[in-house]
Every structure is written in structure tokens, then in C-alpha cells.
Residue frames as qw, qx, qy, qz and C-alpha x, y, z in Angstrom:
[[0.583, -0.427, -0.359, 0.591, 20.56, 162.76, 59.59],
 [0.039, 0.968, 0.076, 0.236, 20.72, 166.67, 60.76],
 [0.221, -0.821, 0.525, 0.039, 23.48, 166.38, 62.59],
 [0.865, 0.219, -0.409, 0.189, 26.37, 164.21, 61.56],
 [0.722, -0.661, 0.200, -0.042, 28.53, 163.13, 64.28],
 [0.715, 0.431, -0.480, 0.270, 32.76, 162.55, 63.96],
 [0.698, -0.522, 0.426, -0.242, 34.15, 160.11, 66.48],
 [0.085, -0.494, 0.858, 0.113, 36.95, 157.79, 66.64],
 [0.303, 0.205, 0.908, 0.205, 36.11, 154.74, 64.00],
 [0.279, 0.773, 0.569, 0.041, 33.06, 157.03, 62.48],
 [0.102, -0.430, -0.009, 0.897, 34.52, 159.62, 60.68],
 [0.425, 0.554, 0.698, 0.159, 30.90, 160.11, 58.87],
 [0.371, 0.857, 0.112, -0.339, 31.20, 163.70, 57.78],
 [0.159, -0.435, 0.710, 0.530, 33.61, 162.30, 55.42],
 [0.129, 0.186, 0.910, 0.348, 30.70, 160.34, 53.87],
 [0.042, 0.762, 0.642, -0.078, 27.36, 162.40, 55.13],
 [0.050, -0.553, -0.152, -0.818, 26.30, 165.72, 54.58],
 [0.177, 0.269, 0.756, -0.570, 23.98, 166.97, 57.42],
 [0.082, 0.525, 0.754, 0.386, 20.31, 166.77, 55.94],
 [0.081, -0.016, 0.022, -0.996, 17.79, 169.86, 55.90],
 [0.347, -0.285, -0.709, -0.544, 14.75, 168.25, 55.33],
 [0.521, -0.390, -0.100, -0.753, 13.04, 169.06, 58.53],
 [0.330, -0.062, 0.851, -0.403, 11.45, 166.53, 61.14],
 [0.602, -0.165, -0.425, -0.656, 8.69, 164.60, 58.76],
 [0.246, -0.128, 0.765, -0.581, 6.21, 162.57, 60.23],
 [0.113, 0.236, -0.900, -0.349, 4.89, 159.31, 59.17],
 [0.678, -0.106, 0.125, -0.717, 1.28, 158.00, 58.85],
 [0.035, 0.263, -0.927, -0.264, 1.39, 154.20, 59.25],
 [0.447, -0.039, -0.749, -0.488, -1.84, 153.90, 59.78],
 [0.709, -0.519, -0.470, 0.085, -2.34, 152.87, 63.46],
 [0.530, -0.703, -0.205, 0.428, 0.00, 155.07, 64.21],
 [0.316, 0.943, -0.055, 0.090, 2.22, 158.45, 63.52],
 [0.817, -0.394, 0.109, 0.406, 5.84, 157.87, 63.38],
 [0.241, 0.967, -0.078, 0.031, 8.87, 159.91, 63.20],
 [0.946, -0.102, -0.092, 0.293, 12.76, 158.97, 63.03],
 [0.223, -0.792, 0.569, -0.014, 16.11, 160.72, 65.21],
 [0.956, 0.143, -0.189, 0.176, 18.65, 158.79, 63.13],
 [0.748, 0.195, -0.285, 0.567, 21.69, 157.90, 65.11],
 [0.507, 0.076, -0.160, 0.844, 23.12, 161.37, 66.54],
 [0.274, -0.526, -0.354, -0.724, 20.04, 162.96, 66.13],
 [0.671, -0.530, -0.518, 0.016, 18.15, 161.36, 69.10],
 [0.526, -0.160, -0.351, 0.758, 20.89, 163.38, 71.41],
 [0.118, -0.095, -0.159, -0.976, 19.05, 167.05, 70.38],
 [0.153, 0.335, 0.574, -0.731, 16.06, 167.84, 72.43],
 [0.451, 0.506, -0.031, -0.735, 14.79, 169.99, 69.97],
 [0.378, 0.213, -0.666, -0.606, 14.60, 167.15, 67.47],
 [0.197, -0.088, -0.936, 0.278, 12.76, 164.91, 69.57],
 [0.185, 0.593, 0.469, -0.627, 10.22, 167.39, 70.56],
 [0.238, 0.415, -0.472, -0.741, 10.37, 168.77, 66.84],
 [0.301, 0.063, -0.940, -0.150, 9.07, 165.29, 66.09],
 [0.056, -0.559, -0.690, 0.457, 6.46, 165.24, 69.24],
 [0.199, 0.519, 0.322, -0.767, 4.98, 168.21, 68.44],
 [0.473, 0.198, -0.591, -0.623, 4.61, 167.47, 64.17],
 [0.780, -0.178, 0.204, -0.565, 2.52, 164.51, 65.97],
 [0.512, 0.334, -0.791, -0.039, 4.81, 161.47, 66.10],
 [0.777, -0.483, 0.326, -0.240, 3.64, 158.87, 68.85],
 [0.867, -0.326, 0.265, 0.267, 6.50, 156.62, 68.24],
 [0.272, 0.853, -0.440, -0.069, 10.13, 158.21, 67.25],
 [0.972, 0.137, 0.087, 0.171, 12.20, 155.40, 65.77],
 [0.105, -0.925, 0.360, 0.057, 16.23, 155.47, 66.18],
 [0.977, 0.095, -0.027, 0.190, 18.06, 153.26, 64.22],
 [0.123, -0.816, 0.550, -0.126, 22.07, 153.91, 65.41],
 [0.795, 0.211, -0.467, 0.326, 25.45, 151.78, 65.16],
 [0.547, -0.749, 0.211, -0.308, 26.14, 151.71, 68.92],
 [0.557, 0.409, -0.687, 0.223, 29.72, 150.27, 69.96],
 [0.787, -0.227, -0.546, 0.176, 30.42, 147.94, 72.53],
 [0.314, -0.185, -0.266, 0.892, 32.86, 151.05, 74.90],
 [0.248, -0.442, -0.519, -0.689, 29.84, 153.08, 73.85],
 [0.214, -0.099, 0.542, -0.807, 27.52, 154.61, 77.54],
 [0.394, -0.334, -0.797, -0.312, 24.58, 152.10, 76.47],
 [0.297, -0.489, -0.551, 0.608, 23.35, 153.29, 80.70],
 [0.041, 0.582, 0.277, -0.763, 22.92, 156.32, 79.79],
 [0.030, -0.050, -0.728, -0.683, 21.57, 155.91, 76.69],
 [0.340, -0.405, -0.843, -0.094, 18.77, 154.23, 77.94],
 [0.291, -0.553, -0.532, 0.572, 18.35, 156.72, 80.46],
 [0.030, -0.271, 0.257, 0.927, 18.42, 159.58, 78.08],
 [0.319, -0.290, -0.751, -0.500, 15.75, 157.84, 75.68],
 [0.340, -0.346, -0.766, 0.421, 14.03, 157.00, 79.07],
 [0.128, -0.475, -0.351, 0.797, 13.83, 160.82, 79.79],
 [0.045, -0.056, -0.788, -0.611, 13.16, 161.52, 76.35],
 [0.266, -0.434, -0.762, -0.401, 9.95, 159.45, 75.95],
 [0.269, -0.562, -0.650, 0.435, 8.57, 160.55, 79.84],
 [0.049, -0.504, -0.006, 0.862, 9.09, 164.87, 78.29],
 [0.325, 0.036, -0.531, -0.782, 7.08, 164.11, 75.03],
 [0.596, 0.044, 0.555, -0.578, 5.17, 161.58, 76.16],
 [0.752, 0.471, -0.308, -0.343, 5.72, 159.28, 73.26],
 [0.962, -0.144, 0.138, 0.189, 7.07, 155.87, 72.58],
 [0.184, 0.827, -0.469, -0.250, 10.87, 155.39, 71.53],
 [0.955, 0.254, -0.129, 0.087, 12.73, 152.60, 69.52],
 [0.008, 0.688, -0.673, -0.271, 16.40, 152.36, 69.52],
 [0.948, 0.254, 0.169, 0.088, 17.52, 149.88, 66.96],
 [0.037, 0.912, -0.340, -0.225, 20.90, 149.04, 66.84],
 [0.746, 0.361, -0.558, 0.040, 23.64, 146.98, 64.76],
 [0.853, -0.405, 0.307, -0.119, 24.75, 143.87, 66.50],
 [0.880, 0.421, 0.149, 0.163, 28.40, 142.42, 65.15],
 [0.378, -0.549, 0.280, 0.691, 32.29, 142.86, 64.38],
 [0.603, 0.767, 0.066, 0.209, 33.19, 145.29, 61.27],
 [0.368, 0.714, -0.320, 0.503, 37.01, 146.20, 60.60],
 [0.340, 0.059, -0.688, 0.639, 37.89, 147.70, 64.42],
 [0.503, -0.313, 0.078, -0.802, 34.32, 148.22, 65.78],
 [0.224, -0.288, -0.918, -0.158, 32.19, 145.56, 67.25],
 [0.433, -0.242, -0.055, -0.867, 28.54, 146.89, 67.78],
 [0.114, -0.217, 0.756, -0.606, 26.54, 146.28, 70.71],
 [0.313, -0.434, -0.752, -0.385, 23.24, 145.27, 69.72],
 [0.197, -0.475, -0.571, 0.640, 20.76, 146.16, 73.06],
 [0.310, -0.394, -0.506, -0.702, 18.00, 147.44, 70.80],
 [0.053, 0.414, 0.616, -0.668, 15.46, 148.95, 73.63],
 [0.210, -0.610, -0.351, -0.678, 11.78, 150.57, 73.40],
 [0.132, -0.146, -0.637, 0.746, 11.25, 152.51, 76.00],
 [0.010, 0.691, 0.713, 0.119, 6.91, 153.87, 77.07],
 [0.081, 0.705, 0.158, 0.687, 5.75, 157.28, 77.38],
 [0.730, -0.659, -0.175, 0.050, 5.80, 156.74, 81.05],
 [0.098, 0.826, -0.550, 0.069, 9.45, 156.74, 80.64],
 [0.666, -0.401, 0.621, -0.105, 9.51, 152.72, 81.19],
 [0.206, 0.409, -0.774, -0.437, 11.81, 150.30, 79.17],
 [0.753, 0.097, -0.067, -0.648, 9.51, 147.89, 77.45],
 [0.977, 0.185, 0.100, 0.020, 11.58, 145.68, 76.01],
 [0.104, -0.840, 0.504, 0.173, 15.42, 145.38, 75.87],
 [0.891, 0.362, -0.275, 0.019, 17.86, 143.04, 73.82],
 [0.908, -0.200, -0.033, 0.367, 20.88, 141.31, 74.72],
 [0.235, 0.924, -0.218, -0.210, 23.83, 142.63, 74.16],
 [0.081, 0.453, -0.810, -0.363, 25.98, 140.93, 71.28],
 [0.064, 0.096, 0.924, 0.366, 23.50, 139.00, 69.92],
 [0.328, -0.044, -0.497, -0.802, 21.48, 139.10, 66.81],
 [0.126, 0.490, 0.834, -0.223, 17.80, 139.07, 67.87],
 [0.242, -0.606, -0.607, -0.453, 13.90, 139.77, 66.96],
 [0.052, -0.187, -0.654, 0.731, 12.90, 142.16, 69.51],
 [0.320, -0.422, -0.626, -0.573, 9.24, 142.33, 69.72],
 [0.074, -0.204, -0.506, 0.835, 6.78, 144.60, 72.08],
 [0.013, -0.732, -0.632, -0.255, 3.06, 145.58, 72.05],
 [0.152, -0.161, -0.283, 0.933, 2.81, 149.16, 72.12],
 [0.064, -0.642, -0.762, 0.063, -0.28, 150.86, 72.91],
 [0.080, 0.414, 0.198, 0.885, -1.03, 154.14, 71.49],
 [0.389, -0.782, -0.267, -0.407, -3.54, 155.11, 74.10],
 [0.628, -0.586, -0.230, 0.458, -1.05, 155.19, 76.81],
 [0.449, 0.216, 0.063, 0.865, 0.26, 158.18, 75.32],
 [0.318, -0.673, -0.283, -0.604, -3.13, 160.33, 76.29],
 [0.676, -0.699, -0.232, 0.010, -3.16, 158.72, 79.35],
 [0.633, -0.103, -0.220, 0.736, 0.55, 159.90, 80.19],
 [0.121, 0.479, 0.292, 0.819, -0.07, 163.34, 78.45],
 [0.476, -0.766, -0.189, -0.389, -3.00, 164.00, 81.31],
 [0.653, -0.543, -0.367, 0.379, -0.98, 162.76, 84.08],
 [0.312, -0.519, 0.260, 0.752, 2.11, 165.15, 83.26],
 [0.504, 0.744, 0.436, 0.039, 0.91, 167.66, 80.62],
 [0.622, -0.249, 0.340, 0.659, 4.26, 168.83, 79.72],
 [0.345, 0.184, 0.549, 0.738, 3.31, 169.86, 76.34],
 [0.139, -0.845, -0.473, -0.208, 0.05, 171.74, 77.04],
 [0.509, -0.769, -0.202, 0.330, 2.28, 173.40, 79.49],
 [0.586, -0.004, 0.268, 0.765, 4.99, 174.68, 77.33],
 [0.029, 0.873, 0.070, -0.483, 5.57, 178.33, 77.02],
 [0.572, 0.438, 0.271, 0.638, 7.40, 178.91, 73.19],
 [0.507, 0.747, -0.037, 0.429, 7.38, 182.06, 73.06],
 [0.216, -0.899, 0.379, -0.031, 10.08, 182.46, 75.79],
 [0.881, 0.124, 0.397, 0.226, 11.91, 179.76, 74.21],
 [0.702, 0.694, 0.154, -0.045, 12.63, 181.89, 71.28],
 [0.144, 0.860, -0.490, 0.005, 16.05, 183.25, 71.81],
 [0.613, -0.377, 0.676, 0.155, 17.43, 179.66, 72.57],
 [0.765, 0.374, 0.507, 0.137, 17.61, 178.70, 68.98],
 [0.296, 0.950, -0.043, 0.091, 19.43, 181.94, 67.95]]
């Protein structure tokens, strides 16, 4: 994680550090993947930091509670995948621990900005989705977002 995130029941910067290590990006072979764990996924710039090192699917595995905006999650991810033009996982825990009980509603959402596939919520499933790596070109031409991007008047927003 780059950012760590303290919230009632998660008080993780008692256990995490934030990390430094950049945005890598994963060859798997068929495809290029890059992961916004948890808290991350919320930060534009890591999402696009990720899109632009050449992830087509950015994986988010996150402990997502039941009182948790799950709506606008999805709608965030939603917007997300339609401004990079990449796929997006969320994977989340599903289950009671202590005073939590986590929502499960694991979604992938396309580059279009449509949800592929969505889980239940509270219960433990296999979600499973064919994703096609050429819809990512074919988004990319409709709405060329990224071709379109101007950095260097960006620069002062990171200062």
C-alpha cells in the first residue's frame, strides 16, 4: 500500500507503513497487470500511474465493510476504468471478524466503464468473467483520453 488509511475498526497505520515502491507492473503473459491495494484505488494518480506504466487490468484486493458506500464504489471504479480505459477487479473479504463483518460484492468492471460481473453480498463465492484485452484499444479510439492528456500543465498539481 502507498497510502495507509485509519478508520474506525482499521486502525492500520498502527500495523502498515505506507510503501514507496512505486506503481510496478506485471507481465502475466496475456496480459499486463497492476495492483491499487485497498485505499490506494481512491488516488487518481495511482490508477493512471498504473495505466500509463501499461497495466490493462488493475487488480484491488480491499476488506470492504458491510456500512461501507459499496454504490459508490462501484461507481468510482466504474469511472476509473472508462478514464484509463482499462479493466478493474475489486476483490473483497466476505465474513464476520471481532466487530466488522465484510461485505463481499467483489465486482470487475470494462474499460467502457461497464460492470462485468458482480458478487453477492455476504456470501463466499467464485466470481468468474472473460475479459478481453482488445476491448481496451477499441475503447482507447473511441475516447482517447490518454493520447489527449496534456502533463506538462499537470505539473504543479503534485507539488
Amino acid at each position: 500500500m502507498l497510502h495507509v488509511a485509519e478508520e474506525p475498526f482499521f486502525n492500520e497505520k498502527y500495523y502498515y507503513w505506507p510503501g514507496g515502491g512505486g506503481f510496478p507492473v506485471f507481465d502475466l503473459g496475456h496480459c499486463r497487470a497492476g495492483i491499487a491495494a485497498c485505499y490506494d484505488r481512491h488516488f487518481p494518480e495511482v490508477m493512471r500511474a498504473l495505466t500509463l506504466g501499461g497495466a490493462e487490468i488493475i487488480f484491488s484486493p480491499m476488506a470492504g465493510i458491510v456500512t461501507d458506500p459499496f454504490p459508490m464504489y462501484r461507481a468510482e471504479m466504474q469511472g476509473c476504468a472508462f478514464q484509463n480505459g482499462v479493466f478493474i477487479v475489486v476483490v473483497n473479504r466476505v465474513g464476520k471478524e471481532e466487530n466488522v463483518e465484510f461485505a463481499g460484492e467483489s465486482f470487475a468492471v470494462a474499460p467502457s466503464g461497464r460492470i462485468i460481473a458482480s458478487a453477492k453480498r455476504g456470501e463466499e463465492e467464485l466470481l468468474l468473467c472473460d475479459i478481453d484485452t482488445g476491448e481496451i484499444e477499441t475503447e482507447r479510439r473511441k475516447r482517447p483520453f490518454l493520447r489527449d492528456r496534456r502533463p506538462e500543465i499537470y505539473r504543479g498539481l503534485s507539488e
